[in-house]
C-alpha positions as CSV (number, residue, x, y, z in Angstrom):
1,X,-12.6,16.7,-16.0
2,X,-14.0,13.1,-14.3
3,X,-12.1,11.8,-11.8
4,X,-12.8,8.8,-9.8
5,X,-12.1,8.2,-6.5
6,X,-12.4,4.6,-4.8
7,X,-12.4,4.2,-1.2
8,X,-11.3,1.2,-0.1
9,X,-12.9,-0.3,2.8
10,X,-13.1,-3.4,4.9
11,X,-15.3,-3.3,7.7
12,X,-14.9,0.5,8.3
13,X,-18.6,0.8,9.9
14,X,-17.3,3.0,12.8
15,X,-15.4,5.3,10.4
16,X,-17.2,4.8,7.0
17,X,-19.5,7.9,7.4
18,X,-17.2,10.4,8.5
19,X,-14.6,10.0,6.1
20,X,-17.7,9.8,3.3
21,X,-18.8,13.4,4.7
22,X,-14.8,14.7,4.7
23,X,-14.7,13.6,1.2
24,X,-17.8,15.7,0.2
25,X,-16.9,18.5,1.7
26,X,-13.6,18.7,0.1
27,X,-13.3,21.8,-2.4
28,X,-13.0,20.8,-6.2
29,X,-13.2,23.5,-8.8
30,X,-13.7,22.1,-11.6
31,X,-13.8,18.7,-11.6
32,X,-16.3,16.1,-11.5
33,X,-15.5,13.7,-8.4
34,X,-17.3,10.8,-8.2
35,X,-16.5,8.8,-4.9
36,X,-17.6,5.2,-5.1
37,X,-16.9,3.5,-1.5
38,X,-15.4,0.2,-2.4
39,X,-16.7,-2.1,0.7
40,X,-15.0,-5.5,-0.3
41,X,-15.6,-8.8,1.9
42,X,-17.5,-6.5,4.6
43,X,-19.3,-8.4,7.6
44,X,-20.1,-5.5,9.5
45,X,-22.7,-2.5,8.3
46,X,-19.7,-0.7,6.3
47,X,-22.2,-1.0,2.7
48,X,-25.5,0.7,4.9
49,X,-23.5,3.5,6.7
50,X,-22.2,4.4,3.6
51,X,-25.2,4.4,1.9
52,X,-26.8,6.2,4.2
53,X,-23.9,9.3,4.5
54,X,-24.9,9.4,0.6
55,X,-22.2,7.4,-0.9
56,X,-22.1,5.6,-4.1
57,X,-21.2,2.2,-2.8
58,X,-19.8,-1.5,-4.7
59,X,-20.9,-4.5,-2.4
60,X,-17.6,-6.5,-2.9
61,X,-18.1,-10.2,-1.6
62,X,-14.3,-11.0,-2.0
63,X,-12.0,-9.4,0.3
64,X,-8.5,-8.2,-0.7
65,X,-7.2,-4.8,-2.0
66,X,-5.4,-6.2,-5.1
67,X,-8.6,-7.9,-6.0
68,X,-10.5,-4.9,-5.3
69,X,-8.4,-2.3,-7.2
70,X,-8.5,-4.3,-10.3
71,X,-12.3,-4.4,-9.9
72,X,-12.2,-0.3,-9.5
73,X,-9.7,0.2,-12.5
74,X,-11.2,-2.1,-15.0
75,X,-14.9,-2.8,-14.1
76,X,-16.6,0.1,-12.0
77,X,-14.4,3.5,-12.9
78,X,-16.1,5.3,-15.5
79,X,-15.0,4.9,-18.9
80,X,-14.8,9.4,-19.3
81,X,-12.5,9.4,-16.0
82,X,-9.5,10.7,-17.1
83,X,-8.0,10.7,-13.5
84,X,-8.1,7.6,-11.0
85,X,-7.4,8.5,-6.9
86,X,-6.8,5.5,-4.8
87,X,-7.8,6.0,-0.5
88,X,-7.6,4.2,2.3
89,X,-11.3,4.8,4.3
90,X,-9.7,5.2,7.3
91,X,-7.4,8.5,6.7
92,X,-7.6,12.3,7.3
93,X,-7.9,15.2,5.3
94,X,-6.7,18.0,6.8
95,X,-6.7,20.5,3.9
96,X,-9.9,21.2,2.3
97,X,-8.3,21.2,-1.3
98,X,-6.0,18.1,-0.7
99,X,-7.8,16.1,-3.8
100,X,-8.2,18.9,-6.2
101,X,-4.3,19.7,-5.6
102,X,-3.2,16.4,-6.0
103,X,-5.2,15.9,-9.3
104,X,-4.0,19.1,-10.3
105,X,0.3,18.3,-9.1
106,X,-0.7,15.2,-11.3
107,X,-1.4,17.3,-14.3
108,X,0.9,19.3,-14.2
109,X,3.7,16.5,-14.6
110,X,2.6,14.7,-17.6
111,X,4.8,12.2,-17.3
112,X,4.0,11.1,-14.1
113,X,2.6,7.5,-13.4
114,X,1.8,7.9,-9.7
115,X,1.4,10.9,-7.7
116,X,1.5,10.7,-3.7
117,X,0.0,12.1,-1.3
118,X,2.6,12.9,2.2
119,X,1.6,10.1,4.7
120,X,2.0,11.8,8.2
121,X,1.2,9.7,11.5
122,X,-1.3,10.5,13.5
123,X,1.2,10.4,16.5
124,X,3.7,12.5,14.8
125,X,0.8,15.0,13.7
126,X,0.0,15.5,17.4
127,X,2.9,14.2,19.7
128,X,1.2,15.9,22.7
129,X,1.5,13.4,25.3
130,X,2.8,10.4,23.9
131,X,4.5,7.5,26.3
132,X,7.7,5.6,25.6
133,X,5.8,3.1,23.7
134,X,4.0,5.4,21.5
135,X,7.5,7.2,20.9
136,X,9.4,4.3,19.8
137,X,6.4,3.2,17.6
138,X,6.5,6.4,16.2
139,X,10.7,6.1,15.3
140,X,9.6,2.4,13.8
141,X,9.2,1.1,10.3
142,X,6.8,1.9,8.1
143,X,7.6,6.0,8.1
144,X,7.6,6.3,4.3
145,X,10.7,8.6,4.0
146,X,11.0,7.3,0.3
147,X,7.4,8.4,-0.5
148,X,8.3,10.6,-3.5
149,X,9.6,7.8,-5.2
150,X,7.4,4.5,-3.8
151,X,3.8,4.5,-3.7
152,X,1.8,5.2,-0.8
153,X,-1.1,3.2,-0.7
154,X,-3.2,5.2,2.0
155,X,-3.9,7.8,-1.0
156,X,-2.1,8.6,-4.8
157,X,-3.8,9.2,-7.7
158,X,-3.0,7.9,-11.5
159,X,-3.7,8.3,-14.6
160,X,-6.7,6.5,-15.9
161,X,-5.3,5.2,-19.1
162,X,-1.8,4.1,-17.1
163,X,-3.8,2.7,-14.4
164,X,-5.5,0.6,-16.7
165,X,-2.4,-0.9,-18.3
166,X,-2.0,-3.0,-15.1
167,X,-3.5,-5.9,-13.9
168,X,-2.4,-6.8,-10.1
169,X,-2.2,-10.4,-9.2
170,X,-5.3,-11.9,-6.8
171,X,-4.3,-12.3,-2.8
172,X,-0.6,-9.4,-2.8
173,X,-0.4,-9.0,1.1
174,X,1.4,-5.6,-0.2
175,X,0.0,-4.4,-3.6
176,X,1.5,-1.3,-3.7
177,X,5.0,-2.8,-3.8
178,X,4.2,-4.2,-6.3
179,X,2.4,-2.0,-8.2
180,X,5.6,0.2,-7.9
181,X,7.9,-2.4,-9.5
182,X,5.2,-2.4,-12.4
183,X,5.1,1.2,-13.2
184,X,8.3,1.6,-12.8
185,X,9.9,-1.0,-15.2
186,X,6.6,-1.4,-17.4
187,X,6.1,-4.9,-16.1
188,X,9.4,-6.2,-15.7
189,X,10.3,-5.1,-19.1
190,X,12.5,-2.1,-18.9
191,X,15.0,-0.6,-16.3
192,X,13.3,1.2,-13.9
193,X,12.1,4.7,-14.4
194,X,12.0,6.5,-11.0
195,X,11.0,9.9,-12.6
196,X,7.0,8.2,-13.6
197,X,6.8,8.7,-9.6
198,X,6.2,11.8,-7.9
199,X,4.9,13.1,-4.7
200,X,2.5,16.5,-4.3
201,X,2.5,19.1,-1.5
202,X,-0.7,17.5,-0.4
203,X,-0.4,15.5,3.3
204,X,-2.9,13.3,5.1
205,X,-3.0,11.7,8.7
206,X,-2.9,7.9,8.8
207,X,-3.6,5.7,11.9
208,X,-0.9,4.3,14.0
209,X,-0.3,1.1,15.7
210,X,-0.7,1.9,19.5
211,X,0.9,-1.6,20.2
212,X,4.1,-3.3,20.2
213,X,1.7,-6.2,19.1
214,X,-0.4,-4.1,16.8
215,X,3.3,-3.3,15.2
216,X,4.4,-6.8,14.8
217,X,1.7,-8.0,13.3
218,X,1.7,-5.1,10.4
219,X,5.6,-5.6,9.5
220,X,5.3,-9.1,10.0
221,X,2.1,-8.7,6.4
222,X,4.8,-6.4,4.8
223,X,7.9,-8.7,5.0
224,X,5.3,-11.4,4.1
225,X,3.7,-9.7,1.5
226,X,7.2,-8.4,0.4
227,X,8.8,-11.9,-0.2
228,X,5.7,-12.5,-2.0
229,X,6.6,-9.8,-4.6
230,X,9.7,-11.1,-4.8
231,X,8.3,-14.6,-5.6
232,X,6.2,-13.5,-8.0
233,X,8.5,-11.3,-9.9
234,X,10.9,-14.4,-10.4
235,X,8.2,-16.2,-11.4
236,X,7.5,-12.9,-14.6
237,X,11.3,-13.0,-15.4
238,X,11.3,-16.1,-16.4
239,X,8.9,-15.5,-18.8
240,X,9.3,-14.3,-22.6
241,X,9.2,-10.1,-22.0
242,X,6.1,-9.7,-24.6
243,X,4.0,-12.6,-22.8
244,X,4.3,-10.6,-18.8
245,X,1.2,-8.2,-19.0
246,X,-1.0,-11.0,-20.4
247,X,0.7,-13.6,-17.7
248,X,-0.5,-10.7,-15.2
249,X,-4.1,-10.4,-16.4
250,X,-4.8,-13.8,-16.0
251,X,-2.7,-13.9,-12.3
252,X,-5.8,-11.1,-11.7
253,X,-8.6,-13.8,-12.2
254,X,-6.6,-16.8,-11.1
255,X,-7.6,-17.0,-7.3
256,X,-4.8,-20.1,-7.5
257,X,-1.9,-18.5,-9.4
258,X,0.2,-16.0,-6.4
259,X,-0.2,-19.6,-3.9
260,X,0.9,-21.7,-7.1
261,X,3.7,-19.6,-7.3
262,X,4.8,-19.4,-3.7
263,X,4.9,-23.4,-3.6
264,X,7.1,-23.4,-6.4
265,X,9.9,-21.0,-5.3
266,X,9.5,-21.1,-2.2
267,X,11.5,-22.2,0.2
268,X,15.2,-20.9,-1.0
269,X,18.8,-21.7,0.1
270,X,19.9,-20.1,2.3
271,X,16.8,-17.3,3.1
272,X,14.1,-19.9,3.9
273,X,10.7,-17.9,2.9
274,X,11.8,-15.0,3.4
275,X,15.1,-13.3,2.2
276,X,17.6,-12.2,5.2
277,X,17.7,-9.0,3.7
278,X,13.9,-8.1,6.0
279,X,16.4,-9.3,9.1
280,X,19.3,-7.5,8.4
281,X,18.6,-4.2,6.6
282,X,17.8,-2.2,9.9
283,X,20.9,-3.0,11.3
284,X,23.0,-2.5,8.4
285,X,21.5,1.3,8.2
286,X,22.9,1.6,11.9
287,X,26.0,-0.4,11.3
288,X,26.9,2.1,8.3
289,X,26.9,5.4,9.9
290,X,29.4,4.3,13.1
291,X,29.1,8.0,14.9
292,X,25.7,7.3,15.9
293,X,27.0,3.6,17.9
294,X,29.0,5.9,20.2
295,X,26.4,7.6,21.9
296,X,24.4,4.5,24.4
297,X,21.2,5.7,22.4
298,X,22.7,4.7,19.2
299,X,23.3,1.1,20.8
300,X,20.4,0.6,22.4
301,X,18.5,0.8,18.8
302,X,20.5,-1.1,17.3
303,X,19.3,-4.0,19.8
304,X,16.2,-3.3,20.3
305,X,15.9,-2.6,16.3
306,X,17.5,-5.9,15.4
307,X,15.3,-7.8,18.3
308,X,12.6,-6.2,16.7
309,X,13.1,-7.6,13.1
310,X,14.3,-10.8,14.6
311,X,11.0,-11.3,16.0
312,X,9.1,-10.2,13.0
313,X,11.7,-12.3,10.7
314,X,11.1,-15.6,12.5
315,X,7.2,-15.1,12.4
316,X,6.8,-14.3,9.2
317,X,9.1,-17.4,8.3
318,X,6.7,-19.9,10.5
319,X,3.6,-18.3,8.8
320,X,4.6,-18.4,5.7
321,X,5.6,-22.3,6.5
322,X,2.6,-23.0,8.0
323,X,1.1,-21.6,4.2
324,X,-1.3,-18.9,5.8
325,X,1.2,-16.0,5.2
326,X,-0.9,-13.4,5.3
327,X,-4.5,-14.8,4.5
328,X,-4.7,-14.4,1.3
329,X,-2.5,-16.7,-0.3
């Protein structure tokens, strides 16, 4: 069986040959892997360490995942491929069968859409020595406990033939969100079907923010690129159900058409640019189980939780003001 696997990678020179070398040495029975390092809007030497671990590599002079995944699903997978994995360049591997078992968990489950690999941090994979900081960084968003049922865009794999029945708009801050919402409901024209996600017994190590900064600025590109989303599916409801996958193709091409879009629905009474729901959602979680508010530990993250989204809330409102949201829009 082909399968494909794109590496995406943006200026990933110090990491780029390693993860090319963990990829090759990675036991697949059976399947013809081609890995095809997708180096998109690169200034550093990402495209000639690659190159010269042995890699197949596309020189991508646009930056942008969404861009770059619809390059890799509709341009540069092979036609034969019946199986499409999706990495990040910068994750680990630590079992030397993880892609054969996630193509295989795929297959198995015919039905499935998306299947996920278990994202693990790296500070929560080896929690030998870590400070205050790096503890309550490892307690903070982003842990993925719904990752059976979202997608996890550090590494899944797809079908080929479902993969190419989507087309993700140019500039997403957050493209897996979105791809979600698409396989899900079939582009906004069905009620969402949770069972077309799955995750495998397959794990990989992803790299932590080791800053309260560093932290900020990544929840402050997901609440961004989250309101986004929303933006843009508003913008698809309001169009006739059988015109949304063509409306979607042409958002793929149309450098303009995710900015056009965030003019137009953007600001909104009473959220601003983006919906309360980022700023409260935390909280609520705390507020509904009232056991945990008895204990002084219980209070203390509910404030420092709520500062936390405050802070990220009010930034990502003045960015997204400002119209540089989150660079690509």
């Amino acid at each position: 069986m082909q399968v494909d696997l794109g590496v995406f990678a943006h200026n990933e020179a110090a990491g780029i040959a390693a993860m090319v070398a963990r990829l090759k040495a990675q036991v697949v029975p059976d399947i013809d892997l081609r890995i095809l390092v997708l180096a998109n809007g690169c200034t550093d030497d990402t495209v000639a360490r690659a190159l010269a671990a042995g890699a197949e590599v596309a020189d991508l002079p646009e930056g942008g995942k969404s861009r770059t995944w619809n390059r890799f699903v509709h341009d540069l997978s092979r036609p034969g491929a019946g199986v499409l994995i999706f990495a990040d360049a910068d994750i680990l591997l630590p079992e030397p069968d993880a892609l054969a078992r996630l193509v295989n968990a795929l297959q198995a489950r015919p039905g499935l859409h998306v299947m996920n690999s278990r994202p693990v941090k790296d500070i929560v994979a080896d929690p030998q020595g870590l400070g205050w900081q790096d503890r309550l960084i490892a307690m903070a968003g982003g842990t993925l406990d719904d990752w059976q049922t979202a997608i996890c865009g550090q590494l899944y794999a797809m079908p080929a033939a479902c993969a190419r029945l989507r087309w993700l708009p140019a500039g997403l801050p957050v493209e897996d969100g979105f791809l979600r919402a698409m396989v899900l409901t079939d582009d906004l024209t069905a009620p969402e079907d949770l069972s077309r996600i799955g995750g495998a017994d397959v794990w990989h190590i992803y790299e932590s923010e080791r800053s309260l900064a560093g932290l900020i600025r990544h929840q402050v590109r997901i609440v961004i690129g989250s309101a986004l989303n929303m933006a843009a599916f508003g913008a698809l409801r309001g169009m006739a159900p059988v015109a949304r996958r063509a409306a979607l193709q042409q958002a793929a091409r149309d450098q303009g058409w995710l900015r056009r879009i965030a003019r137009s629905r953007l600001p909104r009474w009473p959220d601003g640019f983006v919906p309360l729901h980022f700023l409260v959602k935390r909280s609520r979680n705390l507020l509904s189980q009232p056991r945990r508010l008895l204990r002084p530990k219980g209070v203390l993250l509910l404030i420092a939780g709520f500062g936390f989204d405050l802070i990220v809330w009010l930034i990502a409102q003045f960015r997204m003001f400002r119209g540089t949201g989150a660079g690509h829009w």
